[in-house]
NUZA-593536 format. One record per residue: x, z, y of N, C-alpha, C, O in turn. Coordinates in steps of 0.05 Angstrom, whole numbers, plus 5000, padded with zeros to 4 digits. Example, Ala and Ser with C-alpha at 12.3 -4.5 7.8 and 13.67 -1.06 7.14 Angstrom:
2
526451564886524651564910526451564934528551694934 525751424955527351434979525851575001526851615023 
! end
This chain:
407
736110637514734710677489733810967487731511047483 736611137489734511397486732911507513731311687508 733011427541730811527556728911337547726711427554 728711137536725611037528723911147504721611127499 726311307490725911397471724211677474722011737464 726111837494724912007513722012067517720212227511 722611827533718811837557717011827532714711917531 717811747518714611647496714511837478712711847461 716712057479716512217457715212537472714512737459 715312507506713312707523710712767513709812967502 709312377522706312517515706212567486705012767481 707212447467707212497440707512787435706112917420 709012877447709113237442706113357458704513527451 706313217477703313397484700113337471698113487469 700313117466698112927450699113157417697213237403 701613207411701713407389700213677387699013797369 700813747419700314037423697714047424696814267417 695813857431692813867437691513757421689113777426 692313587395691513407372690713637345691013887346 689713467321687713677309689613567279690413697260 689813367282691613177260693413227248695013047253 694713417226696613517224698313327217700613407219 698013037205699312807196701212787226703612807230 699212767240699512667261702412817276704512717285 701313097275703613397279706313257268708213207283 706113227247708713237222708512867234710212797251 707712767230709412457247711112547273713412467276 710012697289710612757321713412897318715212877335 713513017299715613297303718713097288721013097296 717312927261720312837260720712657273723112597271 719112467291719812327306722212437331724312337338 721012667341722212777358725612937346727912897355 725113057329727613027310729612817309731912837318 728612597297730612257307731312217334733712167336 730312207352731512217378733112477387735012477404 732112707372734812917378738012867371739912857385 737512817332739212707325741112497336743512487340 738712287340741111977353741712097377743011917387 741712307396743012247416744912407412747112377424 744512607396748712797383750012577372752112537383 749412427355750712177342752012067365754512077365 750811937387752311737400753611947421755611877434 752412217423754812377444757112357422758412147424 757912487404759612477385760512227372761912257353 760011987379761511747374763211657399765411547399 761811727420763411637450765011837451766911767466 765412157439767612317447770412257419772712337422 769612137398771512127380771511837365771711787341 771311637389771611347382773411257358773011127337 775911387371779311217362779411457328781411417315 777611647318778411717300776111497267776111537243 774211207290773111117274773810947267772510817250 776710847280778110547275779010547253780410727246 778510367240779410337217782610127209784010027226 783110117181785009927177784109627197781809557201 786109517205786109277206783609197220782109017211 783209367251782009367264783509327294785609457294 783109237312784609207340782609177355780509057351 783609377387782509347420783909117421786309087416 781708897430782608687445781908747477779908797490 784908717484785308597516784108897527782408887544 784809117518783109407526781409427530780609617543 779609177517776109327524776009457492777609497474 772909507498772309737482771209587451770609697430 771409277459770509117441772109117419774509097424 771109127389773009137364772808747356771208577363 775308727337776008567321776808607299779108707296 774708527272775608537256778108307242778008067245 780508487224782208247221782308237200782108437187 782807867185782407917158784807907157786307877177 785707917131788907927116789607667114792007657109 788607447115789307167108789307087138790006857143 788407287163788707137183790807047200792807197200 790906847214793306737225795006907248797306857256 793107127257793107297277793907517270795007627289 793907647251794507887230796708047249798407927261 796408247248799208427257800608437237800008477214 802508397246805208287225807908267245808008237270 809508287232811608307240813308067264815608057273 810907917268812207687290811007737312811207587331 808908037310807508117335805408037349805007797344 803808127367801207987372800708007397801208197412 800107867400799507887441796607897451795107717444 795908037463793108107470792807987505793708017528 791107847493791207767533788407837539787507677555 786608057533784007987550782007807543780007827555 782107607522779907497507780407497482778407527467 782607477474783007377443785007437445786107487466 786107437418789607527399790807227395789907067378 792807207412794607027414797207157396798207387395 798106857379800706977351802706947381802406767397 804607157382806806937402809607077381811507197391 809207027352811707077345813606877346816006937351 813106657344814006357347815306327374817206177378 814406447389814506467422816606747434817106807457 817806877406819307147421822307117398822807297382 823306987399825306967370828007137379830007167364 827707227403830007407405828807737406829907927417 826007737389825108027379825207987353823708137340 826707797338826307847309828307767298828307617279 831107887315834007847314835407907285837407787279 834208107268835608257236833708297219832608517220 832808057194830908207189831408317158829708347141 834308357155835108477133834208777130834408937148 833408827108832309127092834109257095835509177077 835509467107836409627109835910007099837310207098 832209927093831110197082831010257061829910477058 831810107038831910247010835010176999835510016981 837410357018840110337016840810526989843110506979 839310676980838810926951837110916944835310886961 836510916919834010916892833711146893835711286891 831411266894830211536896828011486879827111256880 826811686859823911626848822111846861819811846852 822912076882821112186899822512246927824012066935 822112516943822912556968825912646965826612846978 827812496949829812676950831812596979831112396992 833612716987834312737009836412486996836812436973 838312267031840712187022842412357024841712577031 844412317020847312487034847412527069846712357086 848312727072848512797099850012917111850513067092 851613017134853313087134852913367146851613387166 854313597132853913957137853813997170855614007186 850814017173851714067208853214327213853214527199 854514267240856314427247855814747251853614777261 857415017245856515227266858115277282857415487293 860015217291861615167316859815187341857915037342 860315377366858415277385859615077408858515007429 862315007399863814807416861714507413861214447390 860714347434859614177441861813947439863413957458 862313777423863313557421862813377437860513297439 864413307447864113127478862612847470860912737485 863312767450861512607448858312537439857212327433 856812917442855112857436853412847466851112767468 855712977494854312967507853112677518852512677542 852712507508853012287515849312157517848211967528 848412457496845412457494845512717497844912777519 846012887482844813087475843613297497842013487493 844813187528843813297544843013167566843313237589 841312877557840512747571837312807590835212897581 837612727612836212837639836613127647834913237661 838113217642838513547658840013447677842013307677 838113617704838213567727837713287744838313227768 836413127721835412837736832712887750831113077748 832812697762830712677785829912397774831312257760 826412337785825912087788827711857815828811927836 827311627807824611507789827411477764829911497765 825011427741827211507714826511217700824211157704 827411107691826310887665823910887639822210737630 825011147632822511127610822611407602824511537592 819411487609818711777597816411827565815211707547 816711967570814612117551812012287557812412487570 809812237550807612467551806412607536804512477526 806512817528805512947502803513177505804313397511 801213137500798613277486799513507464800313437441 799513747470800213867445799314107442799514257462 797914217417797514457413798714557379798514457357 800014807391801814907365800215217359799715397375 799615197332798815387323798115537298796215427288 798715677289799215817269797715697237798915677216 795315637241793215567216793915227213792415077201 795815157223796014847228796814717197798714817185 795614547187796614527153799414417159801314467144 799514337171802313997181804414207183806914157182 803614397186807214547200808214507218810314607225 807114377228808514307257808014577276805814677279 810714677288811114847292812514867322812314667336 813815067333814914997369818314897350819614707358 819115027330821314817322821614567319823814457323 818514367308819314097311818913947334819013707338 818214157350816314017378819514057391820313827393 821314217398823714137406825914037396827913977409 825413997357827313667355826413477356827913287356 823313437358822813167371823313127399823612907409 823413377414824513327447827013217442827313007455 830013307418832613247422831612957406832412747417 830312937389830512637386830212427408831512227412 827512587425827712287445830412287462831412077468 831612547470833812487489835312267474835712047485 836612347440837612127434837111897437839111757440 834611757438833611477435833111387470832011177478 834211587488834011477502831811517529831811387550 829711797523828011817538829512057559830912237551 828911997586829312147605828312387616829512557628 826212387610824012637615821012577598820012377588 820012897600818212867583815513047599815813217617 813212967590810913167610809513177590808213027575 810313487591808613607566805813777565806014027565 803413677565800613837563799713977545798613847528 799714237541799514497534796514627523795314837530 795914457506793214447500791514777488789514797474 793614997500794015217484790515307484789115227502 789415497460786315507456787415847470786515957490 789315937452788616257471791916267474793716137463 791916497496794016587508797916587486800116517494 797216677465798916737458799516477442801316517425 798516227443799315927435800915757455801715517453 801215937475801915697502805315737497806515927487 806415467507808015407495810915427525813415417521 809915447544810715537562814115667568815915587582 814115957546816216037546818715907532820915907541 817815787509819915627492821615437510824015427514 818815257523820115027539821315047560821714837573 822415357570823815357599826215297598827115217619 828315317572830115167582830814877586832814787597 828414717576828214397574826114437610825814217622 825014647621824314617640825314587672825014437691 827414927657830314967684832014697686832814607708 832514567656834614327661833614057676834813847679 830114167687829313827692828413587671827513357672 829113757655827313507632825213557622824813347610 823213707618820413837617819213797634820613877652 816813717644815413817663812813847651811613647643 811214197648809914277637807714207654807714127677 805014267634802414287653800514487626800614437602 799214677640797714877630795114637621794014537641 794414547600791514477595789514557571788714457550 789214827588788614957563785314987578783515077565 785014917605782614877610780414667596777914677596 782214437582781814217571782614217545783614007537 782514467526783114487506781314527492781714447468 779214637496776014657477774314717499774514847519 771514487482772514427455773714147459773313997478 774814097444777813947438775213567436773113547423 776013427447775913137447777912997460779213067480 777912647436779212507447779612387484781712367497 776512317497776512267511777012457538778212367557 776012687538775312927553778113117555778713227576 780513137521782613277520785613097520787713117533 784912927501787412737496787612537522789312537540 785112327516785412107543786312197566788112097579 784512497574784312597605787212667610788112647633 789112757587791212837594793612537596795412587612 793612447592794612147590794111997623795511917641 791212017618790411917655791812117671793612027686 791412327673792612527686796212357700796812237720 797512457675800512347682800312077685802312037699 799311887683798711587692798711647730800511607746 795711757736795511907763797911997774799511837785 798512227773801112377785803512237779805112217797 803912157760806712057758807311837754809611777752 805511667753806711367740807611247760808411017756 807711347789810311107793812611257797813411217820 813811397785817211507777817511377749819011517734 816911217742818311177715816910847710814710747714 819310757698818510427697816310407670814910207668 816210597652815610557628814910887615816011097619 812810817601811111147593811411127564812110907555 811111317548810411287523809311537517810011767524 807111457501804711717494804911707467804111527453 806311977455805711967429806412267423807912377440 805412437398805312667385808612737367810612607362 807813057362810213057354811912977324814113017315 809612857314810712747296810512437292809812337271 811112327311810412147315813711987324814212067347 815211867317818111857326818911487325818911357304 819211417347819711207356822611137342824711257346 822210887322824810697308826510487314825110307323 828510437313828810147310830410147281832010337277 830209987265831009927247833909797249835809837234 833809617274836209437278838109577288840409537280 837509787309839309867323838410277327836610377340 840110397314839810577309841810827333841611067334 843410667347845110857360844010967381841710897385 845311187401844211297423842111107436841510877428 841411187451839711077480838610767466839410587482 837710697451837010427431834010437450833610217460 832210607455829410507470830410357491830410117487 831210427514831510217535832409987532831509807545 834409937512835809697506833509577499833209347507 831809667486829509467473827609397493826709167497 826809607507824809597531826009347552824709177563 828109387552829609237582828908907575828208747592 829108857554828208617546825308437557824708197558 824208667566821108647571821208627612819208537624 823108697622823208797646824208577674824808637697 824108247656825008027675822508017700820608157693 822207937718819907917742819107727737818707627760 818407587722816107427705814607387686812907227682 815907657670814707787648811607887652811108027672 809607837636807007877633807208117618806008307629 807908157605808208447586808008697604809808757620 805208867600805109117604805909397588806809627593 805009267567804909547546805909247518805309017512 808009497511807509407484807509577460809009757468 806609657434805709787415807409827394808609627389 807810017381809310137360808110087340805710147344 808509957308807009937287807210147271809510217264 804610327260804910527241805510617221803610657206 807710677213808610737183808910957174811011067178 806311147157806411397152809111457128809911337108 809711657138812011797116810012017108808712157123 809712037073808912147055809612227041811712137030 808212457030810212637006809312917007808013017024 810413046982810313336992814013377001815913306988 814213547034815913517039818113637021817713747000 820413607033822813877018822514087028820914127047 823914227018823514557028825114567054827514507053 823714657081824514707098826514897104827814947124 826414977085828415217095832015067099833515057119 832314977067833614767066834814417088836914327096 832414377088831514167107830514207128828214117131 831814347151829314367174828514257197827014327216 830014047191829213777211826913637200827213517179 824713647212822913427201824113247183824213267159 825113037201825312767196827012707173827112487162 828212927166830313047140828513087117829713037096 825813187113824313297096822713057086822013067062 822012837100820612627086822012347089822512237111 822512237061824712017062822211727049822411487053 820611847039819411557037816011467053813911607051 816211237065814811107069812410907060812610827037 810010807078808310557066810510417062812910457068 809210177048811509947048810709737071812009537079 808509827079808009607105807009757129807409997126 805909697148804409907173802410007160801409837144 801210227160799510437151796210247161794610147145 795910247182793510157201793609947216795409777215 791309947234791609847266792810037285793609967307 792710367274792510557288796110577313797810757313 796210397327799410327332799010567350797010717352 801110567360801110777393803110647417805310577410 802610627441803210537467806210577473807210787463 807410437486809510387509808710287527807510077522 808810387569806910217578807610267608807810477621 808109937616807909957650805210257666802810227666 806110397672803210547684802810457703801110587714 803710227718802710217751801609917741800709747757 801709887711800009527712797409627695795809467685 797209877694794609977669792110107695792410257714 790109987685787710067702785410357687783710477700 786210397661785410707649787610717628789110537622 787410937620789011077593786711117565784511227563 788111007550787211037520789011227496791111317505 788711247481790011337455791611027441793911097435 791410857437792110677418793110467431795410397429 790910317451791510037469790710087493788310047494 792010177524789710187542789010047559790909897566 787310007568786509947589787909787613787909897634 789209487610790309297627790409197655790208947657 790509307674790509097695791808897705791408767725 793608887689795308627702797208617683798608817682 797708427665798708287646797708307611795308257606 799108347594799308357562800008517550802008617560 799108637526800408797507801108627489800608387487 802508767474804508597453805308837431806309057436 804508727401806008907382807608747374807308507372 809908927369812508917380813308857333812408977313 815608597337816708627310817308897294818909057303 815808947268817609277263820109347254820909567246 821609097257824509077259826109197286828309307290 824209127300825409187322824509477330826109647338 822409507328821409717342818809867326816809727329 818110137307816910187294815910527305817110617325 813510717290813410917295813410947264811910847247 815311097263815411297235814111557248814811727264 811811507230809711817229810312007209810511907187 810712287208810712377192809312597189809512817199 807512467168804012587151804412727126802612827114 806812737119807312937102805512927071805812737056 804013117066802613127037799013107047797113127032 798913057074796212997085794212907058792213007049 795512687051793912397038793612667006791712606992 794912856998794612886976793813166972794713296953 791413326995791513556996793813686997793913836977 795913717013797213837012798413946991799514166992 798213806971799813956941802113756931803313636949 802613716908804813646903803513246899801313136895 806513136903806112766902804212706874803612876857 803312456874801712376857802812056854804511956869 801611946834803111696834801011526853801811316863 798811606857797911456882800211356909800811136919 801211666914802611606950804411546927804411306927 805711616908808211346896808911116900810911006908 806811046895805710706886804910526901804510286899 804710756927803810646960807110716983807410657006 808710826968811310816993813510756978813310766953 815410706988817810706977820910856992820711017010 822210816987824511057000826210947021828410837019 825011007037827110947066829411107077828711317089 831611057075833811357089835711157111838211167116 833410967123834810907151834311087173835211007195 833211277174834211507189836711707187837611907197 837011567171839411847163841911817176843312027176 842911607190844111657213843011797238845111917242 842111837249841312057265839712257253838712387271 839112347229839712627222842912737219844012957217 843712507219846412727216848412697246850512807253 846912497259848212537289847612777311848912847330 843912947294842713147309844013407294844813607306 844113377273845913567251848713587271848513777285 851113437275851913477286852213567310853913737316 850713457327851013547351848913837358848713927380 847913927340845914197343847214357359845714507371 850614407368850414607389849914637418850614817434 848114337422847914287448844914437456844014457479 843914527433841214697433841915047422840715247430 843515047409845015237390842615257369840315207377 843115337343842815267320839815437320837915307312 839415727328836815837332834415677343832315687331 834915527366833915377378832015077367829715017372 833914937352832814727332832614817305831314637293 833315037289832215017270830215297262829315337239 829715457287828515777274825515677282824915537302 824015787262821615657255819815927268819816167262 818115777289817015927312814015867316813215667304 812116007332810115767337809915807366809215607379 810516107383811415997414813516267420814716287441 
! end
């Protein structure tokens, strides 16, 4: 469309340049204008696709093809999960009944009427390591592949950032995943200038073998999904995906749930489910549930996941994020990718959820409104593992997870 658009808009410029017509001039010029325009439009729709998906929108079967879903439909993402095979959305909740093992509420255990914290327990300043936290708290130092299930993270930390996200939450979301279970993590360094790179922070999660950094700051502006985020995703797909049975791509505020089962190492238990040699299941998907609010005062609270206690009351979007065979995926996406050999599946959010936390995003950044009120309600099923990371903080020592840094 636009080289046809092109060729005809040549002689038209020269038929302009040699014409007497000024109608004619002023037809020629905004014509040529519209074809400038549409073709930034569609460069700029192919580089920031996944920021146009809307609610209740889904990649079927990883093509690039959308489906809209209605709310009355039989197919709906919902909590009995959805199976994507490559033509159409197959329900297979009916078909998975040992993923929808508890489906008792366990998230509104306290009446709260805003972000107030539950009870928790005084983390320690002791720098004696309680043996039983090593049980996570220093999980993959000194592991080697091949590992079960990693992490890949896209990240740039920096100062003007509204979110706060800072190099302090970017390494308690590192101790969160050790808790839940992740082995290693490959972290891409999306730093814009020198003094953003994140490099020095991460050497002790580097020396121990659980880091493995990559400078992509070549690929950091200007900043796109396909060119910065995707490329870095394919990247570790490439080099690494066959050391690890299972990938997971997600940001740092972005924190992998289970509702049912909240103790140490709880991801693989759930993953392993997926891992019989007849299983079709490649990837399966996290459902989105933004945590909102204006947070608590960090100073106070300086664990993220400590600062925002209430939630949607249902998944936020379509906007899920990946868990995923890499050696059965034929490209990398942001949301659903790209399949070669088997199914995705969103996963019950009983079983398995991403608590996002978006903080006062939705409200300019100022104080709650009864809007995000009226849209979440108070969840403090995390609050066992805030106070399991509270506790065990001297496996980082206390500077480490809670001094507020940006590299």
């Amino acid at each position: 469309m636009m080289s046809s658009c092109m060729m005809e808009a040549v002689p038209l410029f020269v038929r302009m340049v040699t014409g007497k017509s000024l109608i004619r001039k002023t037809f020629i010029v905004i014509l040529l204008a519209v074809c400038v325009m549409t073709k930034l439009v569609l460069w700029w729709i192919s580089n920031n696709a996944e920021l146009l998906l809307p609610a209740n929108t889904a990649f079927v079967g990883g093509r690039t093809r959308e489906r809209r879903i209605k709310q009355d439909d039989k197919h709906l993402i919902n909590a009995e999960g959805i199976r994507h095979d490559g033509r159409h959305l197959v329900d297979v909740g009916r078909s998975m009944p040992a993923l929808v093992a508890d489906n008792t509420d366990n998230s509104s255990k306290t009446n709260y009427s805003s972000n107030s914290p539950p009870a928790v327990i005084n983390a320690t300043t002791s720098e004696t390591i309680d043996e039983s936290c090593l049980k996570w708290c220093r999980r993959g130092d000194g592991a080697k592949p091949p590992y079960y299930v990693v992490a890949v993270l896209l990240v740039r930390i920096y100062y003007a950032d509204k979110a706060k996200l800072t190099t302090r939450e970017m390494i308690q979301w590192l101790q969160y995943l050790r808790y839940i279970g992740v082995e290693h993590v490959y972290v891409y360094d999306a730093y814009v200038n020198k003094k953003e790179s994140q490099r020095s922070v991460l050497k002790m999660f580097i020396d121990d073998d659980y880091v493995t950094y990559i400078d992509w700051s070549h690929k950091a502006y200007p900043y796109s999904i396909r060119g910065t985020q995707v490329a870095a995703y394919q990247d570790c797909i490439n080099k690494w995906g066959r050391d690890s049975v299972w990938q997971a791509a997600i940001d740092i505020d972005e924190y992998p749930f289970s509702v049912n089962d909240t103790r140490e190492n709880f991801l693989p238990r759930i993953l392993k489910q997926f891992d019989n040699p007849d299983s079709e299941v490649a990837e399966v998907t996290m459902q989105n549930y933004l945590f909102l609010g204006k947070p608590l005062n960090d100073t106070k609270h300086p664990l993220l996941i400590d600062r925002l206690w209430r939630r949607t009351k249902r998944h936020a979007n379509a906007l899920v994020k990946p868990i995923y065979k890499p050696t059965r995926l034929r490209g990398a996406q942001v949301h659903h990718n790209y399949i070669r050999n088997g199914v995705s599946i969103n996963l019950p959010d009983k079983l398995l959820r991403m608590n996002h936390y978006w903080g006062a995003r939705l409200q300019n950044w100022g104080d709650d409104t009864k809007e995000i009120l009226d849209k979440t309600t108070q969840d403090s099923s995390m609050e066992v593992i805030v106070n399991e990371i509270q506790r065990c903080e001297a496996c980082l020592g206390q500077d480490s997870l809670y001094s507020k840094r940006w590299h």
